[in-house]
VOVO-775023 format. One line per 3 residues: number of its first residue (from 1); their letters; for each residue x, y, z of N, C-alpha, C, O. Coordinates in Angstrom, 1 decimal, padded with zeros to 4 digits. Example, Ala and Ser with C-alpha at 12.3 -4.5 7.8 and 13.67 -1.06 7.14 Angstrom:
VOVO-775023
1	as	013.2,-005.7,007.8,012.3,-004.5,007.8,013.2,-003.3,007.8,014.2,-003.3,008.5  012.8,-002.2,007.1,013.7,-001.1,007.1,012.9,000.0,007.9,013.4,001.1,008.0 .
END
This chain:
VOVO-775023
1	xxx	098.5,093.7,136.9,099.0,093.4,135.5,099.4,094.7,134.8,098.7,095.7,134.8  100.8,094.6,134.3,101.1,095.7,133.5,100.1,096.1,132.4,099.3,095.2,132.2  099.9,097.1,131.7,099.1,098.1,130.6,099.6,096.7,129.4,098.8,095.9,128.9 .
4	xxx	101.0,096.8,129.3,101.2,096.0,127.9,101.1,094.9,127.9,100.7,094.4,126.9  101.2,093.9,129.3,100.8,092.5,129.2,099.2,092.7,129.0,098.6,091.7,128.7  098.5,093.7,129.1,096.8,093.8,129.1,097.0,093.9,127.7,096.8,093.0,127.0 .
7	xxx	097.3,094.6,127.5,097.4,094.8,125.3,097.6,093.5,124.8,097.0,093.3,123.7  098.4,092.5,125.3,099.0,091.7,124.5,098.0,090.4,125.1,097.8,089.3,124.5  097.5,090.7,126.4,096.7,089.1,126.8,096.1,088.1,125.4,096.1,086.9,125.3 .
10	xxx	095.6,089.0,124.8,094.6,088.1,123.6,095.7,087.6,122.8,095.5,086.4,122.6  096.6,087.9,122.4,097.9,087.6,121.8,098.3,086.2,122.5,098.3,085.0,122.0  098.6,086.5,123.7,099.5,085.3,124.8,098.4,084.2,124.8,098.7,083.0,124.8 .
13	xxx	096.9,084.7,124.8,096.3,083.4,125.2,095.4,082.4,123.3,094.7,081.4,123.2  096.0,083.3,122.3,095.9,082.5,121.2,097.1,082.0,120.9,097.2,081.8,119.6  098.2,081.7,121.6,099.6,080.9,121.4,100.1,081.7,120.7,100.6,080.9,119.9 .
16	xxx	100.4,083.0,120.4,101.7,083.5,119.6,102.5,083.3,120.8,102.3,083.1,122.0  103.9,083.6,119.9,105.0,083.5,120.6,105.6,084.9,121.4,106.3,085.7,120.9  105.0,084.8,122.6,105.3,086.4,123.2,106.3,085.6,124.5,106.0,084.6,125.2 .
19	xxx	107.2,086.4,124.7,108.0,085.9,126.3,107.9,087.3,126.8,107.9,088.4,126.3  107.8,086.8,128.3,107.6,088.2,129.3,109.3,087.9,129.9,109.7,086.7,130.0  110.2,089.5,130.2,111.3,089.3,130.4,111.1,090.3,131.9,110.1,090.7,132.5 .
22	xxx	112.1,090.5,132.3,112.3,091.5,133.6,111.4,092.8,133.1,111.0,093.1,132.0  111.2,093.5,134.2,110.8,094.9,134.3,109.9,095.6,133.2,110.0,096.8,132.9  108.6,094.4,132.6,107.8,094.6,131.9,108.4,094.4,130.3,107.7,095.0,129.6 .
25	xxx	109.4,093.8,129.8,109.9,094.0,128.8,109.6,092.6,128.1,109.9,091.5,128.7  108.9,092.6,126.9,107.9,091.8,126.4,108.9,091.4,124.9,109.7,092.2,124.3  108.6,089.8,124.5,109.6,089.5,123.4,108.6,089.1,122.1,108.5,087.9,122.1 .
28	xxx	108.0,089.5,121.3,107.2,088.5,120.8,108.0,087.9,118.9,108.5,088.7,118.0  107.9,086.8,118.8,108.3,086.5,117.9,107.3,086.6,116.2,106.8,085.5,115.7  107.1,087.7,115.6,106.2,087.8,115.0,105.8,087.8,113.6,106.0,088.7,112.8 .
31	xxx	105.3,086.6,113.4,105.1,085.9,112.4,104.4,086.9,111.0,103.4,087.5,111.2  105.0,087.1,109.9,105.1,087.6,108.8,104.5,086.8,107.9,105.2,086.1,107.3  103.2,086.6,107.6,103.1,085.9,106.2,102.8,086.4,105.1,101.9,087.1,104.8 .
34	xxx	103.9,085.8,104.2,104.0,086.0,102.9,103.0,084.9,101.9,102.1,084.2,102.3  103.5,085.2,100.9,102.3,084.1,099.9,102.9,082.6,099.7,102.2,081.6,099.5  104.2,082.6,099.8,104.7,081.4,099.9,105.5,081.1,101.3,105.9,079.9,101.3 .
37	xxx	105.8,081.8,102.3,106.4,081.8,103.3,106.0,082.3,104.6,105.5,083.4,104.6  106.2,081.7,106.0,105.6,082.5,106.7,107.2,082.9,107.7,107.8,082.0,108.4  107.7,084.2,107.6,108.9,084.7,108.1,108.7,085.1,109.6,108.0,086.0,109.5 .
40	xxx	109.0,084.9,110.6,109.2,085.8,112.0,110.3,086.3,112.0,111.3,085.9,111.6  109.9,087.7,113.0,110.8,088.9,112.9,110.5,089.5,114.9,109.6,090.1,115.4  111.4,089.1,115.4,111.5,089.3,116.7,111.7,090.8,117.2,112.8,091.3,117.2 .
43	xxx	110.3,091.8,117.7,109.7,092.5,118.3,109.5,092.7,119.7,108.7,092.2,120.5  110.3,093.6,120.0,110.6,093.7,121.5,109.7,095.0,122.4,109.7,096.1,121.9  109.2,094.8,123.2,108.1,095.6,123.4,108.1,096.5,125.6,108.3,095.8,126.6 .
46	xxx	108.0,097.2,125.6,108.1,097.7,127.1,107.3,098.9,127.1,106.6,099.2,126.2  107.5,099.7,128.3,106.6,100.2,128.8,107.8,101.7,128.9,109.0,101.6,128.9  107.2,102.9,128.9,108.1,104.1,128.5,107.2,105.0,129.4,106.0,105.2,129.2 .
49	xxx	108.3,105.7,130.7,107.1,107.1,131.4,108.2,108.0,131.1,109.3,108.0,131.5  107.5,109.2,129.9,108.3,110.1,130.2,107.8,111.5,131.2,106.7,112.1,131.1  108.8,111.9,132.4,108.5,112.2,132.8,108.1,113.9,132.6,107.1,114.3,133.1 .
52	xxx	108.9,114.5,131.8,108.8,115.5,131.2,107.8,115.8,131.0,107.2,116.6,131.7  107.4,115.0,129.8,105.7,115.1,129.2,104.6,114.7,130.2,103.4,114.9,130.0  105.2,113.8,131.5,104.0,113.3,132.0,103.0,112.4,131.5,101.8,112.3,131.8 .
55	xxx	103.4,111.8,130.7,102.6,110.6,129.5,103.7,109.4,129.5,104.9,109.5,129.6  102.8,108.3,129.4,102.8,106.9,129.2,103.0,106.6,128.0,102.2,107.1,127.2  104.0,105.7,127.6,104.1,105.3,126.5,104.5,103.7,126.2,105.1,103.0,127.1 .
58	xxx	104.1,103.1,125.0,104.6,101.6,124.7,106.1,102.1,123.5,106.1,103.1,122.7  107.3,101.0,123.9,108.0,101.5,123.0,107.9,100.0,122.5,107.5,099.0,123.0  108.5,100.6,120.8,107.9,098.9,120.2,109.1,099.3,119.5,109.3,100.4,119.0 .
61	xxx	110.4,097.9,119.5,111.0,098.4,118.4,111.6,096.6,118.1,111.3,095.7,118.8  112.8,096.6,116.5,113.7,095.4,116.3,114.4,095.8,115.7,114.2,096.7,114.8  115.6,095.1,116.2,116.7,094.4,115.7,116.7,094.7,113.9,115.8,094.4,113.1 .
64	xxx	117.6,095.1,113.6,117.5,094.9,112.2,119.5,094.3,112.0,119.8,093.2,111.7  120.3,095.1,112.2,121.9,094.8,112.3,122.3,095.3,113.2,121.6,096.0,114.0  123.7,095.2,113.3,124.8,095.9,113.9,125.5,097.1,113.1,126.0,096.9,112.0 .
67	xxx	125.6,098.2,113.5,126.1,099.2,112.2,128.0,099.2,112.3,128.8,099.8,113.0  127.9,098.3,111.2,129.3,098.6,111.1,130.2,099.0,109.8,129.5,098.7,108.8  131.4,099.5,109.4,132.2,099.8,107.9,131.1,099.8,106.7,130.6,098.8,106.4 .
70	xxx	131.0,100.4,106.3,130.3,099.9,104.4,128.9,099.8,104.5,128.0,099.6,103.6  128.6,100.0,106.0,126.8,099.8,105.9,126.2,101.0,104.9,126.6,102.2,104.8  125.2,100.5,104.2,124.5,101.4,103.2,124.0,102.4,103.9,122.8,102.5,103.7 .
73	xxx	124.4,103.2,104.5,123.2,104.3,105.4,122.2,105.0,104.6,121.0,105.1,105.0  122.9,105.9,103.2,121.7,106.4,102.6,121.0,105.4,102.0,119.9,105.9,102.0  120.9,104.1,101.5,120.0,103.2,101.6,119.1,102.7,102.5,118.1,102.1,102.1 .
76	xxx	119.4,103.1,104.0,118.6,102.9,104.6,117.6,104.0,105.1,116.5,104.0,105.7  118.2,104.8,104.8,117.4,106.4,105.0,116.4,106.6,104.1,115.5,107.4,104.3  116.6,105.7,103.1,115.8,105.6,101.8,114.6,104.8,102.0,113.5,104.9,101.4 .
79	xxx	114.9,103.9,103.1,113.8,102.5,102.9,113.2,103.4,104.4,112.2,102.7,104.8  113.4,104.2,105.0,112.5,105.0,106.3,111.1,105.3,105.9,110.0,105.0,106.3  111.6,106.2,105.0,110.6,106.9,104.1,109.1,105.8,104.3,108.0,106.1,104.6 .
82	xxx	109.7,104.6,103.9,108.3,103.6,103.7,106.8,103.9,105.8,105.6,104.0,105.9  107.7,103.8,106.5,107.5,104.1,107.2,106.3,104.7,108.0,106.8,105.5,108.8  104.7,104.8,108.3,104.3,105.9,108.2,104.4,105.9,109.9,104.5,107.0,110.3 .
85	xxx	104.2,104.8,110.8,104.0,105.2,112.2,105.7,104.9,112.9,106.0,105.7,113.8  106.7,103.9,112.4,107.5,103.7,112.4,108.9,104.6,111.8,108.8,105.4,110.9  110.4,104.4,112.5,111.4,105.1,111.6,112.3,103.9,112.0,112.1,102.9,112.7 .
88	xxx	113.5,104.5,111.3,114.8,103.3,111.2,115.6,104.3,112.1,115.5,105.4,111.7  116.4,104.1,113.0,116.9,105.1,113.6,118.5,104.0,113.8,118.4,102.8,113.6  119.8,104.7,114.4,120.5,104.1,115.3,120.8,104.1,116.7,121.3,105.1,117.2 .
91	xxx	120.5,103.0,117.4,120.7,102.7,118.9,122.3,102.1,119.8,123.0,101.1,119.4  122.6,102.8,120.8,123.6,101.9,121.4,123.2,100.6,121.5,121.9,100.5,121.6  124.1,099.2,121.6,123.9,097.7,121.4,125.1,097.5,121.8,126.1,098.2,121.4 .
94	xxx	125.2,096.5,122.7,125.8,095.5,123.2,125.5,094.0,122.7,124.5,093.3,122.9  126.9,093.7,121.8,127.0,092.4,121.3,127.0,091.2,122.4,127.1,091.3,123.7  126.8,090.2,121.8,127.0,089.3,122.9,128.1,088.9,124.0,127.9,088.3,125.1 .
97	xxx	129.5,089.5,123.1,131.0,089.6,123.4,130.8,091.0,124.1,131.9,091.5,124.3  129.6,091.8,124.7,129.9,092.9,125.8,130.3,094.2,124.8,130.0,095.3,125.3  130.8,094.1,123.6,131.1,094.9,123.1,130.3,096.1,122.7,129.4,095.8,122.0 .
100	xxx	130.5,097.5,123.1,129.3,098.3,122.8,129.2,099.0,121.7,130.3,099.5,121.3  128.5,099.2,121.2,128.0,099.4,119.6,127.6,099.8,119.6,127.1,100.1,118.5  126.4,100.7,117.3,125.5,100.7,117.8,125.0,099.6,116.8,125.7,098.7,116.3 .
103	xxx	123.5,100.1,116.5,122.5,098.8,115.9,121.9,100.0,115.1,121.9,101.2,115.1  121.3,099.0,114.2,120.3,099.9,113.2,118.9,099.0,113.6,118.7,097.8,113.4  117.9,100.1,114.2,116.4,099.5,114.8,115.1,099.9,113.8,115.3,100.9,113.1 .
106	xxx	114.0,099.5,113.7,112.9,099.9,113.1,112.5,100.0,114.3,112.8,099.0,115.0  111.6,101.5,114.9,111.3,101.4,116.5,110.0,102.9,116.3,110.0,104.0,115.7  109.1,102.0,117.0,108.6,103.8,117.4,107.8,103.8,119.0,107.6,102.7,119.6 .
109	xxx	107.5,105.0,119.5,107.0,104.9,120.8,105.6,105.7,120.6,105.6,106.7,120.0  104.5,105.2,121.2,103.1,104.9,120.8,102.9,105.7,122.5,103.6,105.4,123.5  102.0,106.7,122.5,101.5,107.1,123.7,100.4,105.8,123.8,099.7,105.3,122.9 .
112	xxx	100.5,105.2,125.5,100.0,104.7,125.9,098.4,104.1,126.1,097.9,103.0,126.3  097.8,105.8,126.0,096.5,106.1,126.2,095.6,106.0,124.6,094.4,105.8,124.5  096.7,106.1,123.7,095.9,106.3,122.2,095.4,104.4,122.0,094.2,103.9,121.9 .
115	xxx	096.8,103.6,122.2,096.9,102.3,122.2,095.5,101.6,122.9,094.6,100.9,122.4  095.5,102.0,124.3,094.4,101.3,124.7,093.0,101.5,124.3,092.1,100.7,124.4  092.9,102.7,124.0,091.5,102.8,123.2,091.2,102.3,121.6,090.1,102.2,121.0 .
118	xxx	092.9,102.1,121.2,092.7,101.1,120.2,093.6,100.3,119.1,094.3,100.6,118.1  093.2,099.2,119.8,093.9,097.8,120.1,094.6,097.6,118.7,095.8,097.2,118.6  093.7,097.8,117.6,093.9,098.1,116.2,095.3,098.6,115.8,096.2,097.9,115.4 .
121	xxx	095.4,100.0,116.0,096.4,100.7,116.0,097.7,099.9,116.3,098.4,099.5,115.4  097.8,099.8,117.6,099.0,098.9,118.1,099.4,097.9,117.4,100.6,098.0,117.0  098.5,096.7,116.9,098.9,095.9,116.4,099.6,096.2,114.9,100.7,095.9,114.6 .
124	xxx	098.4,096.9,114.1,099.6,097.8,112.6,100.8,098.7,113.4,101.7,098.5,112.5  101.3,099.3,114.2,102.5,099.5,114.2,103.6,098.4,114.9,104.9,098.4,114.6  103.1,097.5,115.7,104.1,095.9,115.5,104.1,095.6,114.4,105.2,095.4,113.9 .
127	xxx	102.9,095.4,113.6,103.1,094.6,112.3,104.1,095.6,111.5,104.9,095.3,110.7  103.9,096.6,111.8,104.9,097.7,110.4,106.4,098.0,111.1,107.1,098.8,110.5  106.9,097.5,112.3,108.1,097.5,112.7,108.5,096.4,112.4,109.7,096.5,112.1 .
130	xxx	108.0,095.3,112.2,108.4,093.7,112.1,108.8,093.8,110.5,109.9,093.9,110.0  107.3,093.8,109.6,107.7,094.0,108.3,108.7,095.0,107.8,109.5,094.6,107.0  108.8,096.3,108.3,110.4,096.6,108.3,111.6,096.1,108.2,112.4,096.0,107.3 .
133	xxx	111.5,095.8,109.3,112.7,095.3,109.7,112.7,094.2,108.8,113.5,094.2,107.8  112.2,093.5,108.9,112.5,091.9,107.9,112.9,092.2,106.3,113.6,091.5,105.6  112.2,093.5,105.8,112.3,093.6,104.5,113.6,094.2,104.1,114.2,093.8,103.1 .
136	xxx	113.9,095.3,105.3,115.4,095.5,105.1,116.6,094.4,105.5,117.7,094.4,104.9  116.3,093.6,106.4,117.0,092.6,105.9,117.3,091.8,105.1,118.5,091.3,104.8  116.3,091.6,104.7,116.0,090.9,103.2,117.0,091.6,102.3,118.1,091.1,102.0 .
139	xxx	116.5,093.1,102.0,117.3,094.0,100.8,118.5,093.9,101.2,119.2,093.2,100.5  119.0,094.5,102.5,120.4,094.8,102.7,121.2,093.4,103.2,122.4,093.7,103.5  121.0,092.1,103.3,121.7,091.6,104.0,121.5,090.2,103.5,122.2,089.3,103.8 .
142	xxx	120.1,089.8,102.5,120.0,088.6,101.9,119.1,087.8,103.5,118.3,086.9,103.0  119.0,088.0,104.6,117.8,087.6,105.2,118.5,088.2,106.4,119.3,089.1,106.6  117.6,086.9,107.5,118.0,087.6,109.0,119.5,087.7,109.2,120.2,086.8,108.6 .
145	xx	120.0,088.6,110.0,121.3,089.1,110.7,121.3,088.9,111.9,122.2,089.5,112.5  120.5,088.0,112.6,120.9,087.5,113.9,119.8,085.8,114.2,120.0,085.1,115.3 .
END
């Protein structure tokens, strides 16, 4: 069993919505609740060796847009700041049409070994990538963008 499906077993076996994809790369659909709404914000999750450092890492990141003309960028540099384990960064993306791009992500990469000693941890930086992400969509775009 991979490290991250071991992190996430209690998750998978209380019915959240987690899909296992190729090569340990983990999908979970993660539910946001608000006081009158409960929002999901889709959280993508894998396994990271760098070899450099010789450390194990979980990378946790989502989806927020596509970056394209007129995007607010110092607005979004603005809403980073909120941030404390997480950042808003931009990534290469490929649209559905193959087209390569990039994306604007809420993403951070968690050494491996901090995570498993505590389980805690992990779950506030999914929950603070998701609520990210969802809230900047909210601001910048009126809701989800995909």
């Amino acid at each position: 069993m991979s490290n991250l499906k071991a992190l996430l077993l209690t998750e998978i076996e209380q019915g959240f919505q987690i899909k296992a994809y190729e090569n340990d790369l983990f999908g979970w659909d993660y539910p946001l609740k608000y006081q009158d709404v409960t929002r999901f914000q889709y959280v993508y999750l894998s396994e990271y060796k760098d070899e450099r450092r010789q450390r194990d890492y979980i990378f946790i990141r989502s989806f927020v847009c596509e970056h394209k003309p007129g995007l607010d960028l110092a607005g979004l540099l603005r809403e980073a700041e909120y941030g404390f384990m997480s950042m808003i960064c931009l990534k290469p993306y490929t649209t559905k049409d193959g087209i390569k791009t990039e994306a604007v992500y809420s993403q951070c990469m968690l050494p491996l070994d901090a995570v498993q000693n505590n389980k805690s941890l992990f779950l506030d930086v999914v929950h603070e990538i998701a609520s990210n992400a969802d809230y900047i969509e909210k601001k910048f775009f009126g809701g989800d963008t995909v």
